[in-house]
DSSP file (Angstrom, degrees, kcal/mol; ACC not computed):
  #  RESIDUE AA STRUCTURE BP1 BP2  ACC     N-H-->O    O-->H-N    N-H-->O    O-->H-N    TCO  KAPPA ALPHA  PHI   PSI    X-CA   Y-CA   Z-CA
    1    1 A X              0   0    0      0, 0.0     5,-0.1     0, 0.0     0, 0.0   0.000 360.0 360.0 360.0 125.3   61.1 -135.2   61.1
    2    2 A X        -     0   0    0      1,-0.2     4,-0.3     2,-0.1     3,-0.1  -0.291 360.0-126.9 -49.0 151.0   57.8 -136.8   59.9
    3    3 A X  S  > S+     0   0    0      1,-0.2     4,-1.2     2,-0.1    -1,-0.2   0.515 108.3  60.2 -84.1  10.0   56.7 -139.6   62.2
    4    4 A X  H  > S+     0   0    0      1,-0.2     4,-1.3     2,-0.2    -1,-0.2   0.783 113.3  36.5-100.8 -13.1   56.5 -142.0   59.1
    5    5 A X  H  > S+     0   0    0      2,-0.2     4,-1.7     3,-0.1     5,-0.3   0.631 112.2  55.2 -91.2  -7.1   60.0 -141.4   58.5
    6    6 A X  H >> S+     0   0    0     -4,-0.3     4,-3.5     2,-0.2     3,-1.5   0.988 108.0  53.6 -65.8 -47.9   61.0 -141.3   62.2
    7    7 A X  H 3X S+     0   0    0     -4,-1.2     4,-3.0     1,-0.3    -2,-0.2   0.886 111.0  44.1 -47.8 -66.2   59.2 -145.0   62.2
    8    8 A X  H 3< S+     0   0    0     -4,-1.3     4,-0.5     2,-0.2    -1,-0.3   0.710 118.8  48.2 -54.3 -22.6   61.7 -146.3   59.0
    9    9 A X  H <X S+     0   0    0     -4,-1.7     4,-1.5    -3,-1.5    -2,-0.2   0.945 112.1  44.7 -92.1 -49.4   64.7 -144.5   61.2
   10   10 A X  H  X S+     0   0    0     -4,-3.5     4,-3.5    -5,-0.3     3,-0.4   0.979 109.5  54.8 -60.8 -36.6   63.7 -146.2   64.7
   11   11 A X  H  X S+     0   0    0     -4,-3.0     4,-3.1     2,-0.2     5,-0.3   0.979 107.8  54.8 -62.0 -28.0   63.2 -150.0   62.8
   12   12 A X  H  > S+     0   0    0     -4,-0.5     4,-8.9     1,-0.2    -1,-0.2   0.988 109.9  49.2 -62.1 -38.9   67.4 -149.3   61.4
   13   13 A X  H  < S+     0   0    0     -4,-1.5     4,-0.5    -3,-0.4    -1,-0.2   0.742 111.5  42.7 -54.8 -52.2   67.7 -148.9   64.9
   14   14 A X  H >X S+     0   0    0     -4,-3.5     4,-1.7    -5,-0.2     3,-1.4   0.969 110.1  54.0 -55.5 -49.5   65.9 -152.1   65.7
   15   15 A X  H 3X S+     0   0    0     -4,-3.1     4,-2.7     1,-0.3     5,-0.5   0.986 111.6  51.6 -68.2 -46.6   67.6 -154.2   62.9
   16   16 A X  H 3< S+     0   0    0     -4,-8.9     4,-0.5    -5,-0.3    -1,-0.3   0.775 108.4  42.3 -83.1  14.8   70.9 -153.0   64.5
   17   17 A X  H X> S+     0   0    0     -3,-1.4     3,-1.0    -4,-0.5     4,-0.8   0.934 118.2  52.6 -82.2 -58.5   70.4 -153.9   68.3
   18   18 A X  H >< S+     0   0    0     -4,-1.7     3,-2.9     1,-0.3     4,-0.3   0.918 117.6  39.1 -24.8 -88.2   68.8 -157.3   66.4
   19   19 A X  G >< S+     0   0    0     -4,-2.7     3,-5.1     1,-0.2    -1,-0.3   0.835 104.0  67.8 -34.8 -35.7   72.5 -157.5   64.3
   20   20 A X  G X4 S+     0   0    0     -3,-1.0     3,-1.0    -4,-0.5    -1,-0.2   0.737  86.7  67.5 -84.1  -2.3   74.7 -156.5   67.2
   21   21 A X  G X< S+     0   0    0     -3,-2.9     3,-1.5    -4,-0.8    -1,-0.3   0.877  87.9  72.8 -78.1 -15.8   73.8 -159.9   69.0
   22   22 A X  G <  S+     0   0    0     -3,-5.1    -1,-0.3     1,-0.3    -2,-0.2   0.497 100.2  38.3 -76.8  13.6   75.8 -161.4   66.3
   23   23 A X  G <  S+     0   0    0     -3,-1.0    -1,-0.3    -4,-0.2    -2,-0.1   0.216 113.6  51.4-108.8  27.2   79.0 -160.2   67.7
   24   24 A X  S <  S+     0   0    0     -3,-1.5    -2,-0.1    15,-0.1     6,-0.1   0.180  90.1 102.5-141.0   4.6   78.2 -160.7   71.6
   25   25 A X  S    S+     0   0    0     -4,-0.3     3,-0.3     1,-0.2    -2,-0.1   0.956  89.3  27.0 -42.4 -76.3   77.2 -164.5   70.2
   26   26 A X  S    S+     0   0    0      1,-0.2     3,-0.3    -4,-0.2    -1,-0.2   0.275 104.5  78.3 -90.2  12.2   80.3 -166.1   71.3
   27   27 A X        +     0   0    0      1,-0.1     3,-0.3     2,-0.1    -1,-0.2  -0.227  57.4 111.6-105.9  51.7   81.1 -163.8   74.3
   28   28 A X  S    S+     0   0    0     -3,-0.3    -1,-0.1     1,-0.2    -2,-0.1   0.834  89.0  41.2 -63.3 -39.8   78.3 -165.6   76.6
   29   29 A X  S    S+     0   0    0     -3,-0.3    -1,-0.2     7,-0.1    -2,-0.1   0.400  85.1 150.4 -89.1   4.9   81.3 -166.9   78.4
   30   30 A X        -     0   0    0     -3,-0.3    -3,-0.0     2,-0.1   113,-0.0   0.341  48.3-134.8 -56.7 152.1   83.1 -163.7   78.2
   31   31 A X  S    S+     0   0    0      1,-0.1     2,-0.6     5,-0.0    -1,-0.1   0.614  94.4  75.0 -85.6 -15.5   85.9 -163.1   81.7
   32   32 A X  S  > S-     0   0    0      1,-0.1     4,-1.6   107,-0.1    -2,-0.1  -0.898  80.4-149.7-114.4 127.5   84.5 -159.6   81.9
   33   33 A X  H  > S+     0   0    0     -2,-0.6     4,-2.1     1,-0.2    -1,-0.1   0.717  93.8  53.4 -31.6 -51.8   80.7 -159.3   83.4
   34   34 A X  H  > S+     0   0    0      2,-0.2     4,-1.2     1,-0.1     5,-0.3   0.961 105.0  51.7 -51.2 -55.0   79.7 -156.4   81.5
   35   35 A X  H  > S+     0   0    0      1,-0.2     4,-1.4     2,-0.2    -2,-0.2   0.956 110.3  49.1 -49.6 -57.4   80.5 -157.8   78.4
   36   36 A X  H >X S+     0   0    0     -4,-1.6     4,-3.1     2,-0.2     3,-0.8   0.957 111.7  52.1 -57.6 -59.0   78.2 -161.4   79.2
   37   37 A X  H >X S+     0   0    0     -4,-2.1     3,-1.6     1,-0.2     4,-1.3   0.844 106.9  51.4 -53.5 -89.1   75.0 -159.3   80.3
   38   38 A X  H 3X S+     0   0    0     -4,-1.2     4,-1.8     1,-0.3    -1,-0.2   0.506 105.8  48.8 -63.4  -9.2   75.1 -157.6   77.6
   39   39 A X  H <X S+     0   0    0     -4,-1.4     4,-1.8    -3,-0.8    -1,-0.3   0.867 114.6  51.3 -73.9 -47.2   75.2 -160.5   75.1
   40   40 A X  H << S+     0   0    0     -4,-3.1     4,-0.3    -3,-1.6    -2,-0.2   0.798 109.5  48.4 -86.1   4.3   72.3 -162.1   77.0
   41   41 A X  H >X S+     0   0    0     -4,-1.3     4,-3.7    -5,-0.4     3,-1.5   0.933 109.7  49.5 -64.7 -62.1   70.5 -159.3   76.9
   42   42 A X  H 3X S+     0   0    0     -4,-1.8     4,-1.5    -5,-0.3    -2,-0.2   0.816 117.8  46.3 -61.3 -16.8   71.0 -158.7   73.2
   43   43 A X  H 3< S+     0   0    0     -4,-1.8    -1,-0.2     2,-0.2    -2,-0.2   0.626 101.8  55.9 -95.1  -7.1   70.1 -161.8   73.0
   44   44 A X  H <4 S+     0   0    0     -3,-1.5     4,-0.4    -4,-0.3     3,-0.2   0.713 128.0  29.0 -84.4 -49.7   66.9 -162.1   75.3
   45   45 A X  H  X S+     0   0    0     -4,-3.7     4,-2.3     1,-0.2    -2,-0.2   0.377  85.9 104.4-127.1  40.5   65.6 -159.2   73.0
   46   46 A X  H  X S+     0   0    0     -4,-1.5     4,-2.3     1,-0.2    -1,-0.2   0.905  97.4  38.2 -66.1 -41.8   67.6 -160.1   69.4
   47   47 A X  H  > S+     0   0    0      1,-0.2     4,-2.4    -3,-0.2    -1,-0.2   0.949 110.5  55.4 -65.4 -25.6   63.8 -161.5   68.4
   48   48 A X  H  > S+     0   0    0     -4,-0.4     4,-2.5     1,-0.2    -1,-0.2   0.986 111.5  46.1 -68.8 -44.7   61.8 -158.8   70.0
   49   49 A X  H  X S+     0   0    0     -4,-2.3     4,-3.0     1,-0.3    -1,-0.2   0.789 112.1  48.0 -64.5 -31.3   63.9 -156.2   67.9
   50   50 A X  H  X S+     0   0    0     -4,-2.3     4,-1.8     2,-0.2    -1,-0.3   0.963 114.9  48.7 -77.6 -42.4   63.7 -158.0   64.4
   51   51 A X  H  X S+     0   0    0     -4,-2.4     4,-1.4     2,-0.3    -2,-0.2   0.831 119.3  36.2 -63.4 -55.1   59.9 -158.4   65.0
   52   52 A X  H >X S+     0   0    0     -4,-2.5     4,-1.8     2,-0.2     3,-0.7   0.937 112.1  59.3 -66.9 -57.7   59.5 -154.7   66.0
   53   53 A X  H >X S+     0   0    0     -4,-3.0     4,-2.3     1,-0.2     3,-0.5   0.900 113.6  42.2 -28.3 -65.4   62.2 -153.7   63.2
   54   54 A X  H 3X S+     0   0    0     -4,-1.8     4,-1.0     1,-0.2    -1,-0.2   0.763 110.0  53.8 -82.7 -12.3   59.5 -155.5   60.5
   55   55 A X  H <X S+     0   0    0     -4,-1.4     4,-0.7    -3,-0.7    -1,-0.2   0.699 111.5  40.0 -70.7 -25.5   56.6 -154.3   61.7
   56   56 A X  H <X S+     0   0    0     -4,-1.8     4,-2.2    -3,-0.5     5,-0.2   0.863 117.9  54.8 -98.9 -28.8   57.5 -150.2   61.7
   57   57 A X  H  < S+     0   0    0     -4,-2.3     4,-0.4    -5,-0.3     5,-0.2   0.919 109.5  43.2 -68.9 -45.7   59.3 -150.9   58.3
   58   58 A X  H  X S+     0   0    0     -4,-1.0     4,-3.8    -5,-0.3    -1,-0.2   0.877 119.9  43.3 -77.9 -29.8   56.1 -152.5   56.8
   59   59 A X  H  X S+     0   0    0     -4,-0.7     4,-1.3     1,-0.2    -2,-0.2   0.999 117.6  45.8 -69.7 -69.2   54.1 -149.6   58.3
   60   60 A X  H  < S+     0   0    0     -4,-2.2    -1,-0.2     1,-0.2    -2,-0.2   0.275 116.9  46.3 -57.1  13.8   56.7 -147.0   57.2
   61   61 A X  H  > S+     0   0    0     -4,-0.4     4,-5.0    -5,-0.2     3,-0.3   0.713 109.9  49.3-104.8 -64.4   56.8 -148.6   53.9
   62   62 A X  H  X S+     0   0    0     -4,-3.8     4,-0.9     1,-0.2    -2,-0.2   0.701 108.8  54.3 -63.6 -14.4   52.9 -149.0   53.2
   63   63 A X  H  X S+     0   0    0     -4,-1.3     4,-4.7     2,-0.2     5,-0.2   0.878 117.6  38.8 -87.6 -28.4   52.3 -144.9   54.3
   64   64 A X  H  > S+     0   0    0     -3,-0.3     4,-2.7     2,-0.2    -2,-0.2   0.894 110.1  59.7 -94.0 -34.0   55.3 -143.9   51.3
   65   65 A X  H  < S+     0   0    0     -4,-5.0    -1,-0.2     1,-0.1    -2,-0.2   0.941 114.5  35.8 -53.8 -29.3   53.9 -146.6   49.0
   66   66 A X  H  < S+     0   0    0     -4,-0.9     3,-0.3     1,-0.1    -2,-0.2   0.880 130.6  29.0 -80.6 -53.2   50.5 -144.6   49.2
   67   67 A X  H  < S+     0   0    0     -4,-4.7     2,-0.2     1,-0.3    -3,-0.2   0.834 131.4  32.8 -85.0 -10.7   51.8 -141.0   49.3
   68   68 A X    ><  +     0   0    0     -4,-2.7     3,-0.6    -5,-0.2    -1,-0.3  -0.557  56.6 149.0-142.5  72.4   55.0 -141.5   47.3
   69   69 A X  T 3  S+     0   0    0     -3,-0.3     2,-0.4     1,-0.3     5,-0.2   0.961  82.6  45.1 -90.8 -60.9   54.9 -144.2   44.6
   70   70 A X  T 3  S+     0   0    0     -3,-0.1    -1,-0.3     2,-0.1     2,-0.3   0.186  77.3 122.9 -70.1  27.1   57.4 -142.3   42.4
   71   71 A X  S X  S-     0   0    0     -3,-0.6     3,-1.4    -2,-0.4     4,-0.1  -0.694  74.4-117.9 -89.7 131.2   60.1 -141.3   45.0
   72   72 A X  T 3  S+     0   0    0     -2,-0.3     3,-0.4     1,-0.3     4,-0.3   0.407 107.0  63.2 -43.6 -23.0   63.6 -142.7   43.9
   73   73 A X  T >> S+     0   0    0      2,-0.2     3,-1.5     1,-0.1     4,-0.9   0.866  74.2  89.4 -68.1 -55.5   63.6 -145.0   47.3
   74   74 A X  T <4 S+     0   0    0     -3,-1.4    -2,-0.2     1,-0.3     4,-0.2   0.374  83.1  52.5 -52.5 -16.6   60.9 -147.0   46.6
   75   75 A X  T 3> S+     0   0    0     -3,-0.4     4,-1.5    -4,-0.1    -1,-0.3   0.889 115.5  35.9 -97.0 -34.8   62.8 -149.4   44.9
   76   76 A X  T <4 S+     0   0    0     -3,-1.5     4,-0.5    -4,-0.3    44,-0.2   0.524 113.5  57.4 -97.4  24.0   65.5 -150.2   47.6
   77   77 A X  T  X S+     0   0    0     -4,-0.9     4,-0.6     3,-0.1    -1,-0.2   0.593 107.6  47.0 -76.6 -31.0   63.1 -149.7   50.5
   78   78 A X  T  4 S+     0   0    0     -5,-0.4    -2,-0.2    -3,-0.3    -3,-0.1   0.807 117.5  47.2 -86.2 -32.9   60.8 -152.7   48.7
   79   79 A X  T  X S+     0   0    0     -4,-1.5     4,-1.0     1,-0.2     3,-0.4   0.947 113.3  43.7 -67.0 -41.8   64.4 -154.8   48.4
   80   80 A X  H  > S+     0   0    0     -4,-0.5     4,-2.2     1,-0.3     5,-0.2   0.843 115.8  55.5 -77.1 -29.3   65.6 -154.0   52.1
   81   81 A X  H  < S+     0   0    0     -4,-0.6    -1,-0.3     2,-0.2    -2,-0.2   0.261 114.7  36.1 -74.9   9.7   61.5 -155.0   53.0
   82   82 A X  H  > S+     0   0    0     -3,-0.4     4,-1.9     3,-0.1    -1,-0.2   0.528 112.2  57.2-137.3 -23.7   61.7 -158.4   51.3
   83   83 A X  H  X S+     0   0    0     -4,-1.0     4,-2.7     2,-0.2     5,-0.2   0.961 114.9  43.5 -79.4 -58.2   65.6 -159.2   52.5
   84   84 A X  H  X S+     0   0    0     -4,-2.2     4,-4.8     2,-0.2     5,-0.2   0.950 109.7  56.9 -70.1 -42.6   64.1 -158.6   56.3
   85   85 A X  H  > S+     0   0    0     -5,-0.2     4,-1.7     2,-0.2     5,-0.4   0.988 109.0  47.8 -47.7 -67.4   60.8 -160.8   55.4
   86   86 A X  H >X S+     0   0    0     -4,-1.9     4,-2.8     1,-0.2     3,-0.9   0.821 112.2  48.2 -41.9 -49.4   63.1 -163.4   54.6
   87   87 A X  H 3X S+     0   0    0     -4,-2.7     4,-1.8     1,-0.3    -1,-0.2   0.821 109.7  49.2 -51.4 -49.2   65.0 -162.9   57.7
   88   88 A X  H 3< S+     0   0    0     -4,-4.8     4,-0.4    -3,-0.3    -1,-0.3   0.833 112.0  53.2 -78.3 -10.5   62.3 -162.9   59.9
   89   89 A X  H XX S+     0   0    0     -4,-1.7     3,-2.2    -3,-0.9     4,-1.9   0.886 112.3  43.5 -71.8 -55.2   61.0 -166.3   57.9
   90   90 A X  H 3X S+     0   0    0     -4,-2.8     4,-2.4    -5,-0.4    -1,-0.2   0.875 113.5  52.6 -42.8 -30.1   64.0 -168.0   58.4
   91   91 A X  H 3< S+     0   0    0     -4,-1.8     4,-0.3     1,-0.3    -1,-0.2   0.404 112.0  46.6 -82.9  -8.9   64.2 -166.7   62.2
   92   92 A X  H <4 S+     0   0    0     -3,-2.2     3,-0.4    -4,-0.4    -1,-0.3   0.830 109.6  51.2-104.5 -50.8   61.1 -167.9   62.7
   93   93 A X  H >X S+     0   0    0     -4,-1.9     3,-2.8     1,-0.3     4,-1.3   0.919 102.5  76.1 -88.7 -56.8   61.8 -171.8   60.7
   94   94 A X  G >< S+     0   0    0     -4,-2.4     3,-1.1    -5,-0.4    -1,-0.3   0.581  88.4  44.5 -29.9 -65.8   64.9 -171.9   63.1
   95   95 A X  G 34 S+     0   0    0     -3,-0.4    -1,-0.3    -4,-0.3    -2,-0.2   0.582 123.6  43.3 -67.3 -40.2   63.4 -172.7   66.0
   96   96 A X  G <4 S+     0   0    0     -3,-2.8     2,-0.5    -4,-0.2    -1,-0.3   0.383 118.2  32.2-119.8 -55.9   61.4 -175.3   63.8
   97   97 A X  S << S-     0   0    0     -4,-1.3     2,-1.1    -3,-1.1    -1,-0.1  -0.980  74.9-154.2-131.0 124.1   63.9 -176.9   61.6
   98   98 A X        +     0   0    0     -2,-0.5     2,-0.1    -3,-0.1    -3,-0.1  -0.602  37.9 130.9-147.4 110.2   67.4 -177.2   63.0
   99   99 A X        -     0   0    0     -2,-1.1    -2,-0.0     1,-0.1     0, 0.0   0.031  68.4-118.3-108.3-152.2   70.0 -177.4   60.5
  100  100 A X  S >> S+     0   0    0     -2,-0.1     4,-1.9     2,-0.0     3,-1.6   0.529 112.1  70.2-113.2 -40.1   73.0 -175.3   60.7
  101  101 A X  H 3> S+     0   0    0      1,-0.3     4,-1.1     2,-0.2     5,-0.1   0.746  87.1  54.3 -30.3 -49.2   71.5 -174.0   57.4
  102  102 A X  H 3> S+     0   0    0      2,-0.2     4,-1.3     1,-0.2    -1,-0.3   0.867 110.8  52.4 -60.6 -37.1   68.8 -172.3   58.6
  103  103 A X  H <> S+     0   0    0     -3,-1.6     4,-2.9     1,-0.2    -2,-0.2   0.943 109.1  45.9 -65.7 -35.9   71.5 -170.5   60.7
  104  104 A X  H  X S+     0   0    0     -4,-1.9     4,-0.8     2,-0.2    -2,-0.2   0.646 110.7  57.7 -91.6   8.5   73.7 -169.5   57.9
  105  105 A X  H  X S+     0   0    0     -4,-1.1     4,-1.8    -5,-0.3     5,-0.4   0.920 111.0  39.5 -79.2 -67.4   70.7 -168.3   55.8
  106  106 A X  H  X S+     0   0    0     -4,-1.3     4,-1.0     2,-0.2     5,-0.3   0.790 116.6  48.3 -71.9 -25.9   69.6 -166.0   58.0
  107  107 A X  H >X S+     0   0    0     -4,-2.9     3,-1.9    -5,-0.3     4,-1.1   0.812 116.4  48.2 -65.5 -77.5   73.5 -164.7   59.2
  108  108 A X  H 3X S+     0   0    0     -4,-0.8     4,-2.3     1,-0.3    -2,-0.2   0.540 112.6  50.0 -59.2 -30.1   74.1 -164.4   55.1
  109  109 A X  H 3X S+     0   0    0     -4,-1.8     4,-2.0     2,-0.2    -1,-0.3   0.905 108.7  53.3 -67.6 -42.3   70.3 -162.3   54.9
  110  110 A X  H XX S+     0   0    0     -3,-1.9     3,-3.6    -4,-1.0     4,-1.0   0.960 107.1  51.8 -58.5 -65.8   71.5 -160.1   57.7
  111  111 A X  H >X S+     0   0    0     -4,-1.1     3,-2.0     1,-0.3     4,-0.6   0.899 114.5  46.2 -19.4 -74.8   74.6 -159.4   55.6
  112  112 A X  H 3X S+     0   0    0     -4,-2.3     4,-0.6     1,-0.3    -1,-0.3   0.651  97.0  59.6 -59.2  -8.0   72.7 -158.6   53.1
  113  113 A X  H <X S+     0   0    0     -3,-3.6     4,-3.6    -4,-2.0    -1,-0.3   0.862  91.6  79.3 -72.8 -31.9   70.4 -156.7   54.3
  114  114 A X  H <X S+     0   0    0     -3,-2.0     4,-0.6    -4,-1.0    -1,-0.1   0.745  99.2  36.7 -57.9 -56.5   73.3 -154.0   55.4
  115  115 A X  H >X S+     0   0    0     -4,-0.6     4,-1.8     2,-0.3     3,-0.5   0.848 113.4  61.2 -69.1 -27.8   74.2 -152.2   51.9
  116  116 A X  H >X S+     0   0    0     -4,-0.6     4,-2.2     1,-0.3     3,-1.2   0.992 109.8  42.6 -60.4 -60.3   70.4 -152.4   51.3
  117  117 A X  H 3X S+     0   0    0     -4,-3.6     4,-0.7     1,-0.2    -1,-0.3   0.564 107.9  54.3 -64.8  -9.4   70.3 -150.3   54.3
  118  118 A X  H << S+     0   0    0     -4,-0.6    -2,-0.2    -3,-0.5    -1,-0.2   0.192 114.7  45.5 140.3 -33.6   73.0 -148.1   53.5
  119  119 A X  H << S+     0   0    0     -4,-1.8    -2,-0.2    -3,-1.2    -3,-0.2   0.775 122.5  30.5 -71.2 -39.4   71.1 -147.4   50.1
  120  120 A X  H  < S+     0   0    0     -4,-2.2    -2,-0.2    -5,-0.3    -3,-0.1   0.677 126.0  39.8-114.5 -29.4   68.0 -146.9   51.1
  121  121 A X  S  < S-     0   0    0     -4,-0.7     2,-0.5    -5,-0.3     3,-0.3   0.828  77.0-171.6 -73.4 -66.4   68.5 -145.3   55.1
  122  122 A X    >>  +     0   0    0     -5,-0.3     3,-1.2     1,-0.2     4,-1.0  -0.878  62.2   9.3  81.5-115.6   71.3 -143.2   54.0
  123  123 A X  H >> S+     0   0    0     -2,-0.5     3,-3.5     1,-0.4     2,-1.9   0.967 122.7  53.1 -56.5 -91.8   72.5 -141.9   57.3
  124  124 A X  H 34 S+     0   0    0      1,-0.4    -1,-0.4    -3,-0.3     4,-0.1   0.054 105.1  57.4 -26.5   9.8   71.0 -143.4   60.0
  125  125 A X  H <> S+     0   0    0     -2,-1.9     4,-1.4    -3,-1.2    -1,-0.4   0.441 111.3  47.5 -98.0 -25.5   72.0 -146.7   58.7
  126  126 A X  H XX S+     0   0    0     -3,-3.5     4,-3.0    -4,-1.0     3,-1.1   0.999 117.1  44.4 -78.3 -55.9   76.1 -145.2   58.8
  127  127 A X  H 3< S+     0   0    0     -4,-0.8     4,-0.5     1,-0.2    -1,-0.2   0.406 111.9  41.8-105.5   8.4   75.6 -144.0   62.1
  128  128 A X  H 3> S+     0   0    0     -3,-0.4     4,-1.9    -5,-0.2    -1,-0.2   0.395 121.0  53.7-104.0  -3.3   73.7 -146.9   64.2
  129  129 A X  H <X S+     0   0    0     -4,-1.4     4,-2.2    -3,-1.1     3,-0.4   0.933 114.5  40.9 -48.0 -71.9   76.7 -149.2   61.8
  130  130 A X  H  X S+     0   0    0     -4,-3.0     4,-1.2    -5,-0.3     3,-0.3   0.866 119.5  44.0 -47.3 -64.5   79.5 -146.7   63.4
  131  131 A X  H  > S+     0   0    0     -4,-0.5     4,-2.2     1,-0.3    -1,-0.3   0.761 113.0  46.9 -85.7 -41.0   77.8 -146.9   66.8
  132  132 A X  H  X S+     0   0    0     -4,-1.9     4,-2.2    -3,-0.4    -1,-0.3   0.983 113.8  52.3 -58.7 -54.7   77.1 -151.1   66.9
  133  133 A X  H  X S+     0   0    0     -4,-2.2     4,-1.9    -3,-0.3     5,-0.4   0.907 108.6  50.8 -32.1 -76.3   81.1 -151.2   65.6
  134  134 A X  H  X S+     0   0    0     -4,-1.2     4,-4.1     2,-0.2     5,-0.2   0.749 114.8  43.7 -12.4 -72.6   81.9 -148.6   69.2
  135  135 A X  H  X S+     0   0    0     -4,-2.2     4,-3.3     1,-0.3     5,-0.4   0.942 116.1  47.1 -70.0 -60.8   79.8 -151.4   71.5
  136  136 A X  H >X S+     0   0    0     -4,-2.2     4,-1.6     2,-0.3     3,-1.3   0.854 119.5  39.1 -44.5 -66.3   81.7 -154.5   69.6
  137  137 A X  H 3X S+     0   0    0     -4,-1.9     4,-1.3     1,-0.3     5,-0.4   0.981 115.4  54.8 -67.6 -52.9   85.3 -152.7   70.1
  138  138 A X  H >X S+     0   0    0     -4,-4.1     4,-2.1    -5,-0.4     3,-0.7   0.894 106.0  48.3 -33.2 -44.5   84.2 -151.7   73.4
  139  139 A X  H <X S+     0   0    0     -4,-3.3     4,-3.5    -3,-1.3    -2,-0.2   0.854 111.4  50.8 -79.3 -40.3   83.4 -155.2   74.5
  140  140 A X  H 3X S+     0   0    0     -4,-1.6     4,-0.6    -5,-0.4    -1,-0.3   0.596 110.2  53.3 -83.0   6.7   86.9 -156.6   73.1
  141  141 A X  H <X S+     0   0    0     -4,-1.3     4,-0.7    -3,-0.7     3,-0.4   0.789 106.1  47.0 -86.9 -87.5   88.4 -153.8   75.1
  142  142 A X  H  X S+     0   0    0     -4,-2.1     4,-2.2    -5,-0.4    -2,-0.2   0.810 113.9  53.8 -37.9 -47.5   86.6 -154.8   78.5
  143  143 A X  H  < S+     0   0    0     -4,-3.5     3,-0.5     2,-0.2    -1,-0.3   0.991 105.4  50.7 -56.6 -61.6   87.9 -158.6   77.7
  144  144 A X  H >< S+     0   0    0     -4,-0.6     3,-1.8    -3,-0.4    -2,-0.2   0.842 110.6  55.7 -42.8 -71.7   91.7 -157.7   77.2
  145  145 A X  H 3< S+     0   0    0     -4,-0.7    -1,-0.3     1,-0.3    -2,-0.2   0.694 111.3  31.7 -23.8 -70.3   91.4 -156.2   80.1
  146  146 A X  T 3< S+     0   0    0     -4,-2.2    -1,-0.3    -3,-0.5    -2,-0.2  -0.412  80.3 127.4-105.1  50.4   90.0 -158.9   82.6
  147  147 A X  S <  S-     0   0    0     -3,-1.8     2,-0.5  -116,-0.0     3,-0.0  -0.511  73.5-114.9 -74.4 176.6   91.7 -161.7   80.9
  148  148 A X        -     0   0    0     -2,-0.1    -2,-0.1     1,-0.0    -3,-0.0  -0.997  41.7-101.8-121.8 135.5   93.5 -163.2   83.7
  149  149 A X        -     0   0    0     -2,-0.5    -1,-0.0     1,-0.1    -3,-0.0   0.026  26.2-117.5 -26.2 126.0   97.5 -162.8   83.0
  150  150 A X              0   0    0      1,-0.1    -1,-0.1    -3,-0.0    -3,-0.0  -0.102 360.0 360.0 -43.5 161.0   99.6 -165.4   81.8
  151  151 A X              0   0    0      0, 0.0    -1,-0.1     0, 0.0    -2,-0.1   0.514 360.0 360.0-137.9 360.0  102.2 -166.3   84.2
């Protein structure tokens, strides 16, 4: 694999450790231990990932604008590069302005961002999708578990 495409395959990789803190959001409080570390975890390094995520995308973006202007990508590689600059402005204003808006802009970019990846990624956006789904259903497996029983 070229490293400039390896670069665009590891940042899908970022954005979905980044995404997968939205399902582990509201299981801070979770009854099972595993499940709660690993929300604050995704959630200790949900910024680090988007940051890193837009920095090898801009990199792996700027080396194929130069060698590959006419390649059939270029146009939803430049869409999915401008949906995650937005994301990381908003993600950035949060902290900054706090509305609930500013939250549901940046959930409603992430969304979008997803078929953008899926166009433009191909594969490696279906199979770190499939694999964030696995962790989610995993985690609501570990809860059923150590609920504690009605009586």
């Amino acid at each position: 694999m070229e490293p400039f495409k390896l670069l665009g395959t590891i940042a899908v990789v970022c954005g979905a450790v980044s995404f997968s803190w939205m399902g582990f959001k509201k299981k801070l409080k979770s009854t099972s231990l595993p499940v709660r570390k690993l929300g604050k975890l995704l959630h200790r390094v949900h910024q680090f990932k988007g940051w890193t995520a837009l920095v090898l995308i801009l990199v792996h973006g700027a080396y194929y604008l130069i060698t590959k202007l006419h390649d059939d990508k270029i146009f939803t590689g430049l869409a999915a590069f401008l949906i995650l600059l937005a994301l990381a402005g908003y993600g950035w204003l949060i902290k900054r302005v706090r509305n609930k808006w500013m939250r549901k802009v940046h959930f409603f970019l992430s969304l979008i961002w997803i078929p953008l990846l899926l166009l433009h990624a191909g594969g490696s956006a279906i199979v770190t999708g499939v694999i964030t789904a696995v962790v989610w259903a995993g985690a609501a497996l570990l809860e059923r578990r150590t609920e504690p029983k009605a009586a």
